[in-house]
PDB file of N, CA, C and O in Angstrom:
ATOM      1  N   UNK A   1     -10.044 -13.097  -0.012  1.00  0.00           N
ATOM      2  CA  UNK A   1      -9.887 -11.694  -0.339  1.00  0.00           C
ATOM      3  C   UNK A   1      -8.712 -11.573  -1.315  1.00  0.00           C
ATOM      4  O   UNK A   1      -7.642 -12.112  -1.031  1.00  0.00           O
ATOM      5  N   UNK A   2      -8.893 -10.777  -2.636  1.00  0.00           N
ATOM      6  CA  UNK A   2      -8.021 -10.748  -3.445  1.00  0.00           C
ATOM      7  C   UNK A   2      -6.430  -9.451  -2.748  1.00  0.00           C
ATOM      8  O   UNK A   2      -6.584  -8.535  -1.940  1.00  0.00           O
ATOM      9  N   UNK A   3      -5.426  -9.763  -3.259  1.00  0.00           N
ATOM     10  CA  UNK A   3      -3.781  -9.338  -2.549  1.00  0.00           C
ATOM     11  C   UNK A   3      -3.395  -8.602  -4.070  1.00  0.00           C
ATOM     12  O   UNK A   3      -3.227  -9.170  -5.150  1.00  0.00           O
ATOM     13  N   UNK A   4      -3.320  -7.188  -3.760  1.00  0.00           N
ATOM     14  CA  UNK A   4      -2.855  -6.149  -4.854  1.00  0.00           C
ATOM     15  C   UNK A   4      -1.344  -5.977  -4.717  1.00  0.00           C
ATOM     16  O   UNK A   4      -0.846  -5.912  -3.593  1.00  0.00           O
ATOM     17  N   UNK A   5      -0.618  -5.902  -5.790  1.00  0.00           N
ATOM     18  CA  UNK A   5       0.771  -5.270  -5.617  1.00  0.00           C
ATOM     19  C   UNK A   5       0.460  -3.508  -6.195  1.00  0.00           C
ATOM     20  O   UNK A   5       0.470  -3.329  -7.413  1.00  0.00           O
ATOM     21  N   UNK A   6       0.230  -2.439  -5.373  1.00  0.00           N
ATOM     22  CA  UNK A   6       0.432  -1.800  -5.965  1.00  0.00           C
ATOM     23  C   UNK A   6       1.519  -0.860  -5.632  1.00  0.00           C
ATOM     24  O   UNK A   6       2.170  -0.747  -4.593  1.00  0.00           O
ATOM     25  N   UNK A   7       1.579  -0.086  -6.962  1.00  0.00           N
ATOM     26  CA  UNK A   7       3.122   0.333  -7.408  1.00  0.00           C
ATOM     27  C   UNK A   7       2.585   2.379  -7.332  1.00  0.00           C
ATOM     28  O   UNK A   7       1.564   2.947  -7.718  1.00  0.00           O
ATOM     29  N   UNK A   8       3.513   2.763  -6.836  1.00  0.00           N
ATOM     30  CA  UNK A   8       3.290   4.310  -6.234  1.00  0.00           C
ATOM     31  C   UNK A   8       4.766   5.138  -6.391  1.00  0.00           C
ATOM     32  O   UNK A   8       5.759   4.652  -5.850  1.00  0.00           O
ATOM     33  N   UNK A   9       4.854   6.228  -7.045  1.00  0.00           N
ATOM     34  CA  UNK A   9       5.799   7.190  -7.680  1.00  0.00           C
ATOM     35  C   UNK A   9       5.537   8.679  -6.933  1.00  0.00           C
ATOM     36  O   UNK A   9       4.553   9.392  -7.128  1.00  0.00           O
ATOM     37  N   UNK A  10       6.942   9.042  -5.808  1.00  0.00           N
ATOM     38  CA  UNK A  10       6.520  10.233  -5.011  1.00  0.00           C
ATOM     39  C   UNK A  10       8.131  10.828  -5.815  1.00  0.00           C
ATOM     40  O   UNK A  10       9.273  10.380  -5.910  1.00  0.00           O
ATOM     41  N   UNK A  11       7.513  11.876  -6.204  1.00  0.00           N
ATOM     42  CA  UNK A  11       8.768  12.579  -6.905  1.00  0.00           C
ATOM     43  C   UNK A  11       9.607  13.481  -6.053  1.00  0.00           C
ATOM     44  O   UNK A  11      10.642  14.050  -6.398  1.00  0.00           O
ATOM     45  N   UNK A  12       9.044  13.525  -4.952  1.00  0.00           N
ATOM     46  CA  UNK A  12       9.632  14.640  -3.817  1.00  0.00           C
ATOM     47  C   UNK A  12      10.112  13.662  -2.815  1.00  0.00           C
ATOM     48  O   UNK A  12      10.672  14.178  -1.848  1.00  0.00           O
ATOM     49  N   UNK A  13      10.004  12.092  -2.818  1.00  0.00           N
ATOM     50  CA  UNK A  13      10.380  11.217  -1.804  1.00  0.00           C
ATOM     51  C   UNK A  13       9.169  11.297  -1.062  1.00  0.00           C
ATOM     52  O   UNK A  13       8.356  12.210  -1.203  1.00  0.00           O
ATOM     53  N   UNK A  14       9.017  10.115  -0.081  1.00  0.00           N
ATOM     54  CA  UNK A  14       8.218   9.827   0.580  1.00  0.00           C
ATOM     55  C   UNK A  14       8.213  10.513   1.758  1.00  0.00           C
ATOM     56  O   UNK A  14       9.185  10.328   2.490  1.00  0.00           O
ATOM     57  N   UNK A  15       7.585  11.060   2.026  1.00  0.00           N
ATOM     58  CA  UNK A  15       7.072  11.605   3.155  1.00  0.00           C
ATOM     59  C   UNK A  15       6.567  10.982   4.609  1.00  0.00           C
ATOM     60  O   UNK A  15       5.796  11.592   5.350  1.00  0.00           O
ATOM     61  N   UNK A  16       6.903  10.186   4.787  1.00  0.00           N
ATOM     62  CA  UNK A  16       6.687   9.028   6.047  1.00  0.00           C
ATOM     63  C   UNK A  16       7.726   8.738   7.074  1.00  0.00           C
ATOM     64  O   UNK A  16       8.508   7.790   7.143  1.00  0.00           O
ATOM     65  N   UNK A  17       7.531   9.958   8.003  1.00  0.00           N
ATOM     66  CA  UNK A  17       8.979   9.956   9.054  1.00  0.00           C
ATOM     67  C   UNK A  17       8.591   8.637   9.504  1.00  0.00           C
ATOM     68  O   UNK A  17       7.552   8.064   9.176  1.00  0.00           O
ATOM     69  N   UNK A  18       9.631   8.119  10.400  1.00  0.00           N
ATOM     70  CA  UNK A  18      10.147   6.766  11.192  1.00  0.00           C
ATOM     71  C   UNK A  18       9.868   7.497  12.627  1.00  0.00           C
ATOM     72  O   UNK A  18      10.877   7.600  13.324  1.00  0.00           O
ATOM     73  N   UNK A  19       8.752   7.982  13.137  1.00  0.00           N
ATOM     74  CA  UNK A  19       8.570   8.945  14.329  1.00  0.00           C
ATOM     75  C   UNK A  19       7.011   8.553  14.785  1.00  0.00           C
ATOM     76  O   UNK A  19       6.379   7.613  14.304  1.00  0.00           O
ATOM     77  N   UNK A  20       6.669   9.193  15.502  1.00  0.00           N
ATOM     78  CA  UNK A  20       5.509   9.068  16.397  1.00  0.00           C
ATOM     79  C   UNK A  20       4.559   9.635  15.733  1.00  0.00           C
ATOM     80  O   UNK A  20       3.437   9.158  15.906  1.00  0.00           O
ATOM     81  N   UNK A  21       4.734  11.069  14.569  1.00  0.00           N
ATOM     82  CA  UNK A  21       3.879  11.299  13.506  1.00  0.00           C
ATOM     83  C   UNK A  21       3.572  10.250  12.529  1.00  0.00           C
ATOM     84  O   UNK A  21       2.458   9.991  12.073  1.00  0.00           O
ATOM     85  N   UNK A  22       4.630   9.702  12.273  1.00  0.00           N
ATOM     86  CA  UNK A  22       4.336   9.034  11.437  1.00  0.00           C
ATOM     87  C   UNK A  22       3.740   7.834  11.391  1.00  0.00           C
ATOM     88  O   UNK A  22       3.360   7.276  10.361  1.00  0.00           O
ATOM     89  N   UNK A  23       3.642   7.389  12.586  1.00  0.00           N
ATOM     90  CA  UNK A  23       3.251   6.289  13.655  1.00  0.00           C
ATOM     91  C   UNK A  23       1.422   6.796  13.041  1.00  0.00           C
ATOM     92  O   UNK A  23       0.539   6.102  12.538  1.00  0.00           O
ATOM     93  N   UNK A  24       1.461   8.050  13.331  1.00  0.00           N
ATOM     94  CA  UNK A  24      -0.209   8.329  13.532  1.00  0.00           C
ATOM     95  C   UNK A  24      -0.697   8.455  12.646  1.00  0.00           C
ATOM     96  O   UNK A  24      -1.904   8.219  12.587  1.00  0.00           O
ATOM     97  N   UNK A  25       0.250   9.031  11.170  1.00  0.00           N
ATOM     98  CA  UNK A  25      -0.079   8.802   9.658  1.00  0.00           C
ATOM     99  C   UNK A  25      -0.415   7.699   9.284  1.00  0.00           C
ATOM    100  O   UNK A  25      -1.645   7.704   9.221  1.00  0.00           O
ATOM    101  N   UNK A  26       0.109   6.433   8.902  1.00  0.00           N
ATOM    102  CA  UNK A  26       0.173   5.338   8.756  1.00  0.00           C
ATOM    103  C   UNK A  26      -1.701   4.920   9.671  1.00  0.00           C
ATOM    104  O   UNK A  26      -2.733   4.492   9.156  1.00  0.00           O
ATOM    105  N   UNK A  27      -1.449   5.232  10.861  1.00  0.00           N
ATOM    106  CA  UNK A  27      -2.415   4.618  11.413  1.00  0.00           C
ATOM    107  C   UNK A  27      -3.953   5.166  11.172  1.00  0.00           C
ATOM    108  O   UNK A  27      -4.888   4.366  11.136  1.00  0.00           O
ATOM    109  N   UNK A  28      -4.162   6.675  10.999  1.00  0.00           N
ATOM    110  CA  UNK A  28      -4.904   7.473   9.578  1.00  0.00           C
ATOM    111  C   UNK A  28      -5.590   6.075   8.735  1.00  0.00           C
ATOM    112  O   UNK A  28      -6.574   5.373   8.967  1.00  0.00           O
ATOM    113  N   UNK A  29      -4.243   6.070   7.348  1.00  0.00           N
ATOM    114  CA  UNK A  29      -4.284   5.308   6.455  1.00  0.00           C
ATOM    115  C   UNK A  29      -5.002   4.222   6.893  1.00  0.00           C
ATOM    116  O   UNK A  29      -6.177   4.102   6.547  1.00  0.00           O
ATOM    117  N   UNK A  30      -4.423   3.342   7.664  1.00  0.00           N
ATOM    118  CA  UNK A  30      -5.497   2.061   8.012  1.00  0.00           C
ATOM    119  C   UNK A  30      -6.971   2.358   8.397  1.00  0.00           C
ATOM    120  O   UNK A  30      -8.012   1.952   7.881  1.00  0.00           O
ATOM    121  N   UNK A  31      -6.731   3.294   9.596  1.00  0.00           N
ATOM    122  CA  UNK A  31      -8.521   3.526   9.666  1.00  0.00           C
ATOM    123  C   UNK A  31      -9.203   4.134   8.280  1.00  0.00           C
ATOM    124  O   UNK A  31     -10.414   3.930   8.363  1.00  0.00           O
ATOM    125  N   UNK A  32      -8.969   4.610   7.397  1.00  0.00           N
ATOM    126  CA  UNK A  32      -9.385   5.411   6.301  1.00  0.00           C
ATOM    127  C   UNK A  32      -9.836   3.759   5.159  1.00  0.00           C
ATOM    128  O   UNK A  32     -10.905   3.420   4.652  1.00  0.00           O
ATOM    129  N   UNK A  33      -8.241   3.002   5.139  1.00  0.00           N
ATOM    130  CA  UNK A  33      -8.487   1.774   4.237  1.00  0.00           C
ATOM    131  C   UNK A  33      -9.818   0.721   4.872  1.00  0.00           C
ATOM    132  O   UNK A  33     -10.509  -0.036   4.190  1.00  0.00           O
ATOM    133  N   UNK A  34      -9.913   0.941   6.331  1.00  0.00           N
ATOM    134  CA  UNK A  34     -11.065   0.076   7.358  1.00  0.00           C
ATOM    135  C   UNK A  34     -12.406   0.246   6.364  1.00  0.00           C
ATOM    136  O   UNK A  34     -13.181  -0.634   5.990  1.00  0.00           O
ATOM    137  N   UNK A  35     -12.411   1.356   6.134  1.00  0.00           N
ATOM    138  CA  UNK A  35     -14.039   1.555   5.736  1.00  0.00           C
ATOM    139  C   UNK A  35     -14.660   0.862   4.335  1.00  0.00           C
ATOM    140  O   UNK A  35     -15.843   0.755   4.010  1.00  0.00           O
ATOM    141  N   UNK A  36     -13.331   0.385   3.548  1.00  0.00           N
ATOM    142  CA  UNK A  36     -14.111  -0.120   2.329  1.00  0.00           C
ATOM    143  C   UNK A  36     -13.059  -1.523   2.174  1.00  0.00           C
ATOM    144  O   UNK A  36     -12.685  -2.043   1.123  1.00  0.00           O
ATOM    145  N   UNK A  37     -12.648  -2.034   3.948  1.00  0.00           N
ATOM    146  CA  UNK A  37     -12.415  -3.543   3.793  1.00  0.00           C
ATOM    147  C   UNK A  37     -11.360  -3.506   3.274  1.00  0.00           C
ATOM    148  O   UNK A  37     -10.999  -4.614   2.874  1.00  0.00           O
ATOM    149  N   UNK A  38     -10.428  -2.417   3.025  1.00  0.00           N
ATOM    150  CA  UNK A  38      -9.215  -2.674   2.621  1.00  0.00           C
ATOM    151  C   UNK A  38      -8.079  -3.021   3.554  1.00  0.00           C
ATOM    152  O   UNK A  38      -8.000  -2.446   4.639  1.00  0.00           O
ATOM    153  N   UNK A  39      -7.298  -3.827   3.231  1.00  0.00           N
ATOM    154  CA  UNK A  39      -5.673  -3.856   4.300  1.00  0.00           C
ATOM    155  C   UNK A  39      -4.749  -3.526   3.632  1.00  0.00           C
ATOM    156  O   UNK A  39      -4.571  -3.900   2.472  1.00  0.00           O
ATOM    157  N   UNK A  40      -3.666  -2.407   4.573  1.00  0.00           N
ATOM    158  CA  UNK A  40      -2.320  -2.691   3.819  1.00  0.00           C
ATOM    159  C   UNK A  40      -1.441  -3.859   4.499  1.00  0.00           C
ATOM    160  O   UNK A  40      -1.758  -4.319   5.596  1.00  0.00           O
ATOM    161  N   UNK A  41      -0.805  -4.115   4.092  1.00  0.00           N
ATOM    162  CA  UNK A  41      -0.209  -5.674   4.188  1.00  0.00           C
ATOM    163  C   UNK A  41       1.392  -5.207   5.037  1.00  0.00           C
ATOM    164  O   UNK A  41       2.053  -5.469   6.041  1.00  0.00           O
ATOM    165  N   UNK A  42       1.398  -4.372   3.843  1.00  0.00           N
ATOM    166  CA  UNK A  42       3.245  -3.937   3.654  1.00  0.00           C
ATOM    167  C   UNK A  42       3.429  -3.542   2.575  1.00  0.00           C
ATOM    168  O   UNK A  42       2.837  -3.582   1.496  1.00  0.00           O
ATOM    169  N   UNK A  43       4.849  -2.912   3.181  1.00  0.00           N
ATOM    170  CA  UNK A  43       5.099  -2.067   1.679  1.00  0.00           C
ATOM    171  C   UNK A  43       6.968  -2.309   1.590  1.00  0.00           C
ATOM    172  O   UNK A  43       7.695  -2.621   2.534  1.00  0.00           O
ATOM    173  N   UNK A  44       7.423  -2.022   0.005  1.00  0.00           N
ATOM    174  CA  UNK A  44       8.984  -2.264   0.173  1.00  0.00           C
ATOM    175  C   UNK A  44       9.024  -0.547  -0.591  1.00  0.00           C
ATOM    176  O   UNK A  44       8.185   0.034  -1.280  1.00  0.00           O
ATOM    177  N   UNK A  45      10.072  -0.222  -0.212  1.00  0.00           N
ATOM    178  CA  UNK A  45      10.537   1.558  -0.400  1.00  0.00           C
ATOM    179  C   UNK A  45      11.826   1.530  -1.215  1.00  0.00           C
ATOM    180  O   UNK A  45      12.469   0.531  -0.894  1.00  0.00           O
ATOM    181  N   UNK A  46      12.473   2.288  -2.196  1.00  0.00           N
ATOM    182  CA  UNK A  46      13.272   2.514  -2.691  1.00  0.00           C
ATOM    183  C   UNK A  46      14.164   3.047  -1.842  1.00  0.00           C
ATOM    184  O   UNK A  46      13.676   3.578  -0.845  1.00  0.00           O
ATOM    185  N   UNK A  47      16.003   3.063  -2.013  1.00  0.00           N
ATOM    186  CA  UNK A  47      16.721   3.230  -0.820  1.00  0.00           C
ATOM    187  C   UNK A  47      16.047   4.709  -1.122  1.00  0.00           C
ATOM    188  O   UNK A  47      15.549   5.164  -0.092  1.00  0.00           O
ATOM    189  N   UNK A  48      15.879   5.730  -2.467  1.00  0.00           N
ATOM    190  CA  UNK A  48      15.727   7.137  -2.613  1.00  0.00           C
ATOM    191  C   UNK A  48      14.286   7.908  -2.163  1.00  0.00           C
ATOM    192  O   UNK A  48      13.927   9.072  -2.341  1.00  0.00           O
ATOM    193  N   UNK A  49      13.569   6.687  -1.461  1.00  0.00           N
ATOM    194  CA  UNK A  49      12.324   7.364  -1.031  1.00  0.00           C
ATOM    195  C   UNK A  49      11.463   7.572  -2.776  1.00  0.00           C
ATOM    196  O   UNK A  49      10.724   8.557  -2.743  1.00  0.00           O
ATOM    197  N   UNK A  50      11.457   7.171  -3.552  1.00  0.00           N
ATOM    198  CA  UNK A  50      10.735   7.647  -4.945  1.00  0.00           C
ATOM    199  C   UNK A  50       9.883   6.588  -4.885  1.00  0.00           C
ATOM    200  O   UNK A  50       9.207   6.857  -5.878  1.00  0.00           O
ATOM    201  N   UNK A  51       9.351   5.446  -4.397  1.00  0.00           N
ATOM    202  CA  UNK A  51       8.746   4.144  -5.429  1.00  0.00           C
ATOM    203  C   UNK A  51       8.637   3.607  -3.948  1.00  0.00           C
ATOM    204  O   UNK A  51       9.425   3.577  -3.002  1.00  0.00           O
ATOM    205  N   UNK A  52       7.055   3.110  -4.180  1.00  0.00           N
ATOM    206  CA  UNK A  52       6.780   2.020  -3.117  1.00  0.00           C
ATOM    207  C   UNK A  52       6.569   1.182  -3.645  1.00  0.00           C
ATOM    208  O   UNK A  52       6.600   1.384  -4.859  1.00  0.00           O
ATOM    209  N   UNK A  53       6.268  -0.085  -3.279  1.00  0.00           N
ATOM    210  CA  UNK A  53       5.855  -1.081  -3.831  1.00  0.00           C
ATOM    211  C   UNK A  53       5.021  -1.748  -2.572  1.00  0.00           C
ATOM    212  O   UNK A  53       5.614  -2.109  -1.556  1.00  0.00           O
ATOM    213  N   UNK A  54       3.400  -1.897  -2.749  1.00  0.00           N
ATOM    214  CA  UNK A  54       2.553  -1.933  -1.415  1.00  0.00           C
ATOM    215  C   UNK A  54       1.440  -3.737  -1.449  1.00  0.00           C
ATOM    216  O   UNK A  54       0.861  -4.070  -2.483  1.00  0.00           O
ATOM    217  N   UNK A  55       1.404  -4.253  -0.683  1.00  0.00           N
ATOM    218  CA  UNK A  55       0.693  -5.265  -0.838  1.00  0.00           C
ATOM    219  C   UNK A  55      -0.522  -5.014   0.081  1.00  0.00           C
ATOM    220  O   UNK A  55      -0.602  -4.868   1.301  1.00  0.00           O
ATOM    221  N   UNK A  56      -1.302  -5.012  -0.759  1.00  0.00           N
ATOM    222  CA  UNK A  56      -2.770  -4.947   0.263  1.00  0.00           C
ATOM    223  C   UNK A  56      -3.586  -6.149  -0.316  1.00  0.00           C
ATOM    224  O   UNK A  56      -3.509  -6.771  -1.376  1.00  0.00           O
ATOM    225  N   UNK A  57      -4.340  -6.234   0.704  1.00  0.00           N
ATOM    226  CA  UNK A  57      -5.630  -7.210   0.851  1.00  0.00           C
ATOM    227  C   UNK A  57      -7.308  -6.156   0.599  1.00  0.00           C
ATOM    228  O   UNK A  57      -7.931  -5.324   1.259  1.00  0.00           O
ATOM    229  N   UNK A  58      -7.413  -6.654  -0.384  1.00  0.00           N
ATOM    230  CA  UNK A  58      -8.823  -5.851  -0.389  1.00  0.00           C
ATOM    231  C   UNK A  58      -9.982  -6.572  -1.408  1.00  0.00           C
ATOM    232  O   UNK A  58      -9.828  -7.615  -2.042  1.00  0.00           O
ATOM    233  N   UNK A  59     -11.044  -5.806  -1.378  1.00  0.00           N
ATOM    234  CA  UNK A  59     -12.308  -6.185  -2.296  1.00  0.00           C
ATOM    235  C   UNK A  59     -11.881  -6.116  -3.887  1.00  0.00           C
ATOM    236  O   UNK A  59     -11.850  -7.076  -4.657  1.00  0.00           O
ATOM    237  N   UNK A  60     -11.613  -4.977  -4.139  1.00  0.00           N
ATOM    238  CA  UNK A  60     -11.238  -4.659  -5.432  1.00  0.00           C
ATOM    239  C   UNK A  60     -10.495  -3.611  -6.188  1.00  0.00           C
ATOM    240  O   UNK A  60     -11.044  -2.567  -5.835  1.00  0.00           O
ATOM    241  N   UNK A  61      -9.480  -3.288  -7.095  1.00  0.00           N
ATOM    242  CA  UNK A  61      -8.957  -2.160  -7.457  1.00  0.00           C
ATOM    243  C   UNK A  61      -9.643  -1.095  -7.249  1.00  0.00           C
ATOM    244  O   UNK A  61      -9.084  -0.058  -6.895  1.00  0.00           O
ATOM    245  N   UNK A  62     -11.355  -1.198  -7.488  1.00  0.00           N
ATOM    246  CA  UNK A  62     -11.929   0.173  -6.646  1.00  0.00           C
ATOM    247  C   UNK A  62     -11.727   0.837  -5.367  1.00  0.00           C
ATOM    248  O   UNK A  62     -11.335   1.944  -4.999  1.00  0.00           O
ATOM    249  N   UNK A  63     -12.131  -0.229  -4.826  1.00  0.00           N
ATOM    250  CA  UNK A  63     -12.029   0.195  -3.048  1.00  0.00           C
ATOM    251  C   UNK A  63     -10.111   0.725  -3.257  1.00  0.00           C
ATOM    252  O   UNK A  63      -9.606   1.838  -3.403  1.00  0.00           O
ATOM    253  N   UNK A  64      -9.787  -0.014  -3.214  1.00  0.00           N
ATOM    254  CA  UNK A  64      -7.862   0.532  -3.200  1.00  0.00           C
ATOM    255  C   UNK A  64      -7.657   1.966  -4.237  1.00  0.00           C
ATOM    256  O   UNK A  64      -6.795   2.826  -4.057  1.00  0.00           O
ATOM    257  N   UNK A  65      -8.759   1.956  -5.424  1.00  0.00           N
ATOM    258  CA  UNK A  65      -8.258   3.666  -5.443  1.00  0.00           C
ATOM    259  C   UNK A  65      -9.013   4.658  -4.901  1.00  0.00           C
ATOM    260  O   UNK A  65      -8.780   5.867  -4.930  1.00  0.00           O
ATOM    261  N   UNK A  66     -10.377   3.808  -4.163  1.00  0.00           N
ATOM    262  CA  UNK A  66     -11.269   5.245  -3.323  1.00  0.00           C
ATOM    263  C   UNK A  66     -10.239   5.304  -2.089  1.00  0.00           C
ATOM    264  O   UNK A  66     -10.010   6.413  -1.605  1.00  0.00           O
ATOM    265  N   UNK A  67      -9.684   4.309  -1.621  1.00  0.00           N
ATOM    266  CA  UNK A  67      -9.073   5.049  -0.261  1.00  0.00           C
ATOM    267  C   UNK A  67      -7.835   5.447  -0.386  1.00  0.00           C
ATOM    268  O   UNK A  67      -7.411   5.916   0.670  1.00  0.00           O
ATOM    269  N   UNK A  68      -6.814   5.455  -1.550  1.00  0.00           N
ATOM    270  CA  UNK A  68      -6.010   6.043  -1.890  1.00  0.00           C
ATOM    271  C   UNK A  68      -6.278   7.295  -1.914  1.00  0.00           C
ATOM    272  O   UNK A  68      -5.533   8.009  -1.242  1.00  0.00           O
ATOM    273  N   UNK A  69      -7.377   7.935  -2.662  1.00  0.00           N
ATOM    274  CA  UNK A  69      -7.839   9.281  -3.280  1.00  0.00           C
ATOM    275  C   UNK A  69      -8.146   9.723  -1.731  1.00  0.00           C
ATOM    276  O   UNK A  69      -7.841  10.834  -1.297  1.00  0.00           O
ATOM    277  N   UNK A  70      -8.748   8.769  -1.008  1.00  0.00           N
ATOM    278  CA  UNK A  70      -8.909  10.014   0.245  1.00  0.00           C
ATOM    279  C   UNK A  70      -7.748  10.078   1.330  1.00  0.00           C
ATOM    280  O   UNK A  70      -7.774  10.953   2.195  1.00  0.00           O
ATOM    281  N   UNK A  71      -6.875   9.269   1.278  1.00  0.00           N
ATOM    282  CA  UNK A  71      -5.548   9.466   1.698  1.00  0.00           C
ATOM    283  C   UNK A  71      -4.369   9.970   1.385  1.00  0.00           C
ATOM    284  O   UNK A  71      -3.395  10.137   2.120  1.00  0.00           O
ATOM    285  N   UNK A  72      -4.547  10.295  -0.166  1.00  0.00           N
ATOM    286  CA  UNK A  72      -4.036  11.385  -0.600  1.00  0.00           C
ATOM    287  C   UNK A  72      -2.285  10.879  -1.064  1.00  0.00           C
ATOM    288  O   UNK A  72      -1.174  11.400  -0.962  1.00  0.00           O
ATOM    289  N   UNK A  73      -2.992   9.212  -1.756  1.00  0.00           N
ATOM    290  CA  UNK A  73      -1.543   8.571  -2.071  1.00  0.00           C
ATOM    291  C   UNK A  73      -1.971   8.224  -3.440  1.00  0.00           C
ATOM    292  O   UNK A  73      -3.027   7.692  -3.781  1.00  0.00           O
ATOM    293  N   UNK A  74      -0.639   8.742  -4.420  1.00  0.00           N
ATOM    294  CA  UNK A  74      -0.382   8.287  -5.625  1.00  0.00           C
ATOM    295  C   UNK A  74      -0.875   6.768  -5.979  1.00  0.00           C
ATOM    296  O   UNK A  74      -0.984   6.018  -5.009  1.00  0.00           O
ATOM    297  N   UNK A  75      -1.095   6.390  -6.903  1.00  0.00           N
ATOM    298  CA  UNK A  75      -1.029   5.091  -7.442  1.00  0.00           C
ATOM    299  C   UNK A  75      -1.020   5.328  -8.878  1.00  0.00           C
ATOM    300  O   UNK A  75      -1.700   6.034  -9.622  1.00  0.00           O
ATOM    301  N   UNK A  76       0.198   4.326  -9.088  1.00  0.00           N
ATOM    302  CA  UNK A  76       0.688   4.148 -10.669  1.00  0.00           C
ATOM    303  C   UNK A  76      -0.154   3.165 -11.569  1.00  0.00           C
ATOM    304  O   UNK A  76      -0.737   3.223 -12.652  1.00  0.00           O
ATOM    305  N   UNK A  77       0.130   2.001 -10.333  1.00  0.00           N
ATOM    306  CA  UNK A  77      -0.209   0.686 -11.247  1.00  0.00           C
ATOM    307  C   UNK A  77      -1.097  -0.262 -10.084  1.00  0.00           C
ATOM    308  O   UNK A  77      -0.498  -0.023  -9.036  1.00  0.00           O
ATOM    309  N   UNK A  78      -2.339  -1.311  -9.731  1.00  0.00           N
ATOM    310  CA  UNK A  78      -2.475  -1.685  -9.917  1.00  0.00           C
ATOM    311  C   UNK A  78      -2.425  -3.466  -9.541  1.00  0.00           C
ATOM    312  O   UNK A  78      -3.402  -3.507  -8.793  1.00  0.00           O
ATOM    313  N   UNK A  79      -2.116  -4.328  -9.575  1.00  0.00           N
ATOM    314  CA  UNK A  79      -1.849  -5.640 -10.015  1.00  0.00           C
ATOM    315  C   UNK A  79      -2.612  -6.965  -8.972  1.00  0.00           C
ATOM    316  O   UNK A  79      -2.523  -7.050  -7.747  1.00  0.00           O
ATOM    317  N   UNK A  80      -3.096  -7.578  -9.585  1.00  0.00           N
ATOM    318  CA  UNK A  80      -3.681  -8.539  -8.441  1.00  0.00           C
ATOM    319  C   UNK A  80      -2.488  -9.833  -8.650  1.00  0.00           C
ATOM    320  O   UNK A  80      -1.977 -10.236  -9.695  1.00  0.00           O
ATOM    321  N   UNK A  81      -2.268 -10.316  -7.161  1.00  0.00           N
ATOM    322  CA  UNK A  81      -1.006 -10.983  -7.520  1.00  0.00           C
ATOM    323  C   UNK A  81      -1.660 -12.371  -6.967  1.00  0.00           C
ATOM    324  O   UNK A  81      -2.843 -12.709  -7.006  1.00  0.00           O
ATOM    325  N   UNK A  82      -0.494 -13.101  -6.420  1.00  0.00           N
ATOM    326  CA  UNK A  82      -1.076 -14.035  -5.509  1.00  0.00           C
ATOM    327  C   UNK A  82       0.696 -14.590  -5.126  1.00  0.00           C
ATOM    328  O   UNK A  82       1.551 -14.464  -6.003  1.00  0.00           O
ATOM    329  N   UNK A  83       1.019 -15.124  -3.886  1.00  0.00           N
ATOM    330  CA  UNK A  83       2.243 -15.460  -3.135  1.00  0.00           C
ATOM    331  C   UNK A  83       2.905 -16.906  -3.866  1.00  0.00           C
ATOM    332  O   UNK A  83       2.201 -17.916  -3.844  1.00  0.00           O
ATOM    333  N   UNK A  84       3.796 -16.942  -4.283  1.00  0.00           N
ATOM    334  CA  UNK A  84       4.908 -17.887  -4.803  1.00  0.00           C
ATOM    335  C   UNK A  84       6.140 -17.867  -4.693  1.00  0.00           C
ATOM    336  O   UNK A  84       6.964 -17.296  -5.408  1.00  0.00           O
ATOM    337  N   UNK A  85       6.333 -18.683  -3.516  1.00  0.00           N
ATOM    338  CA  UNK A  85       7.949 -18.812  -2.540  1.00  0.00           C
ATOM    339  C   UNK A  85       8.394 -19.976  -3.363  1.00  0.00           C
ATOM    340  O   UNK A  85       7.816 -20.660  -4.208  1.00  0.00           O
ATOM    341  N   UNK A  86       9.793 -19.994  -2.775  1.00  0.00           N
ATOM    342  CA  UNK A  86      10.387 -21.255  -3.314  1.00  0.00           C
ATOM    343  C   UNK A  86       9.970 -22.603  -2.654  1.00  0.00           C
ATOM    344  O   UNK A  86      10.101 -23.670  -3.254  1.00  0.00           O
ATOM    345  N   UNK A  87       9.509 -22.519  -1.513  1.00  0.00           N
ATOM    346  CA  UNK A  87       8.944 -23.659  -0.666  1.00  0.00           C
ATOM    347  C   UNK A  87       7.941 -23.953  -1.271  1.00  0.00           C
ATOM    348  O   UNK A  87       7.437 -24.792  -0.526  1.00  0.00           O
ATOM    349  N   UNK A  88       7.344 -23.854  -2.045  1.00  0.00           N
ATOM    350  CA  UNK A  88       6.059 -24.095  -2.705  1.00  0.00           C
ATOM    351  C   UNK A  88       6.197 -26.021  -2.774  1.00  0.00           C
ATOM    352  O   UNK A  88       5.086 -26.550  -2.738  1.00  0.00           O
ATOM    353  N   UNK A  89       7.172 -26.837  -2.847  1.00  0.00           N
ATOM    354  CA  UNK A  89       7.474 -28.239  -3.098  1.00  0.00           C
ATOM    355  C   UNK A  89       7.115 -28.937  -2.015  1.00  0.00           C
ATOM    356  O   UNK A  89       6.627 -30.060  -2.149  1.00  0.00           O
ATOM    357  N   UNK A  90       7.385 -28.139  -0.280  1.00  0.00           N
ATOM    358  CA  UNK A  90       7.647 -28.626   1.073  1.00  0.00           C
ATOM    359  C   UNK A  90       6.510 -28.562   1.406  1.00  0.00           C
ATOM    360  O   UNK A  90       6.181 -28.889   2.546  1.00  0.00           O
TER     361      UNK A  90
END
């Protein structure tokens, strides 16, 4: 399964309390990403709440912007990556 970096711009900050709502948001999102085989992986956040940066597992940049659009999350950019640590030698 191809691993997206994608990149997301909330101009009002992110909206994703650290709470039991947000617990159920997030968990939304996954059942919503379930239906077209998408995963989110993880995500890294700006200290200002503006910029995610999200790794998912999915079929294709399609599927990742149909379930964006019905989850009702920005996407900027995009990127199919693939994992390169420094252990790569060991």
């Amino acid at each position: 399964m191809p691993r997206y970096l994608i990149e997301r711009t909330f101009p009002e900050g992110l909206g994703l309390p650290t709470n039991a709502e947000g617990a159920k948001a997030a968990s939304n999102v996954i059942a919503t990403n379930a239906q077209e085989g998408v995963t989110w992986v993880h995500s890294y956040v700006t200290p200002d709440r503006k910029k995610t940066y999200c790794i998912y597992d999915g079929p294709s940049p399609e599927a990742i912007r149909s379930v964006a659009g019905r989850n009702g999350l920005p996407i900027d950019r995009i990127s199919e990556v693939r994992v390169l640590d420094p252990y790569f030698l060991y």
